[in-house]
C-alpha positions in Angstrom: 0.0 0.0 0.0 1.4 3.7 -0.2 2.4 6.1 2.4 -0.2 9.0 1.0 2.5 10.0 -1.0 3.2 9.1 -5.0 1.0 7.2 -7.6 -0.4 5.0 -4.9 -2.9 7.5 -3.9 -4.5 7.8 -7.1 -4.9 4.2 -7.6 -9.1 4.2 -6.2 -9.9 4.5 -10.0 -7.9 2.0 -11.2 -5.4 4.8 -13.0 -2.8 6.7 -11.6 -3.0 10.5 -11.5 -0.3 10.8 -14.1 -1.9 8.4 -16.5 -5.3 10.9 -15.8 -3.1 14.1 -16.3 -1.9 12.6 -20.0 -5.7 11.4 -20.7 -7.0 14.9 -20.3 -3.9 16.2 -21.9 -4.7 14.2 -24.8 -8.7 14.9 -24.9 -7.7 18.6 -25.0 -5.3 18.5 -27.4 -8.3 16.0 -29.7 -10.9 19.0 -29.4 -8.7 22.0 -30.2 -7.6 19.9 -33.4 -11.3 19.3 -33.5 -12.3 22.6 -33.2 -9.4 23.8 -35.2 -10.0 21.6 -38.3 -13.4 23.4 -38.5 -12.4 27.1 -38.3 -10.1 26.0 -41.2 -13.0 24.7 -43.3 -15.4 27.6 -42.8 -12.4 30.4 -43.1 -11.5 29.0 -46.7 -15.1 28.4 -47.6 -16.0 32.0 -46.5 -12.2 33.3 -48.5 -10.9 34.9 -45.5 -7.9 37.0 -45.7 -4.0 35.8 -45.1 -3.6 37.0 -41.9 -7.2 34.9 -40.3 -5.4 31.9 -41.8 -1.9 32.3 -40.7 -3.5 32.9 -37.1 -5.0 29.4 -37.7 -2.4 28.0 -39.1 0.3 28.8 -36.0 -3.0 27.2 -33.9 -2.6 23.5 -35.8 1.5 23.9 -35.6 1.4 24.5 -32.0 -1.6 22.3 -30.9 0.6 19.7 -33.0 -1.5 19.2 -36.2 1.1 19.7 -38.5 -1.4 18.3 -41.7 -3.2 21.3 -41.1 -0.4 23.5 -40.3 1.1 22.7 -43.8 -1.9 23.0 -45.6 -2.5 26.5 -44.0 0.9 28.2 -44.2 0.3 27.1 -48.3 -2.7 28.7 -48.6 -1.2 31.6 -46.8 1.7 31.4 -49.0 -0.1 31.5 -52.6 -2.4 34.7 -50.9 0.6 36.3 -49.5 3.9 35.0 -52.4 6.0 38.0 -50.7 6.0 37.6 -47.2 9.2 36.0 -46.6 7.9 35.1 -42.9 5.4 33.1 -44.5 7.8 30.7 -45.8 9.6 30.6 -42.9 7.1 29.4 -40.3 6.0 26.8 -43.1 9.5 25.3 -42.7 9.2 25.2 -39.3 6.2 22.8 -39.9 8.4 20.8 -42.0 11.5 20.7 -39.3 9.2 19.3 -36.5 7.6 16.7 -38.9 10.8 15.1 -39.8 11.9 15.2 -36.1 
């Protein structure tokens, strides 16, 4: 049994408290890609400008949906063929996917 200290006294609901705090980390991360993926669709369905989509686009790179992320900072990218920064924050996306 445990000493009211550690795992131990999490174990009542048959998990411990970290495996909870990665479950919840997980569900959260699930509805913000969620949520994400459909701001994406209705911004490019309703032709918002560059700077609505590059604003989404850092939201799927940093919740981890790099798919999205990619897909964004191209869109961004054909609207917006000048902005050097553009570019760069796309190859950021492509850095952490070949990590």
């Amino acid at each position: 049994m445990g000493n009211g200290r550690g795992p131990d006294t999490q174990r009542y609901t048959g998990c411990t408290a970290t495996g909870s705090l990665a479950f919840w980390r997980l569900l959260q991360r699930a509805c913000l890609v969620t949520l994400n993926v459909a701001i994406v669709h209705t911004a490019v369905a309703a032709g918002e400008d560059a700077s609505v989509l590059r604003g989404q686009a850092e939201m799927s790179f940093n919740t981890g949906d790099l798919p999205a992320a990619l897909e964004l900072f191209s869109k961004v990218i054909e609207m917006e063929p000048n902005n050097e920064r553009n570019f760069y924050k796309r190859f950021r996306v492509y850095l952490k996917k070949s990590r």
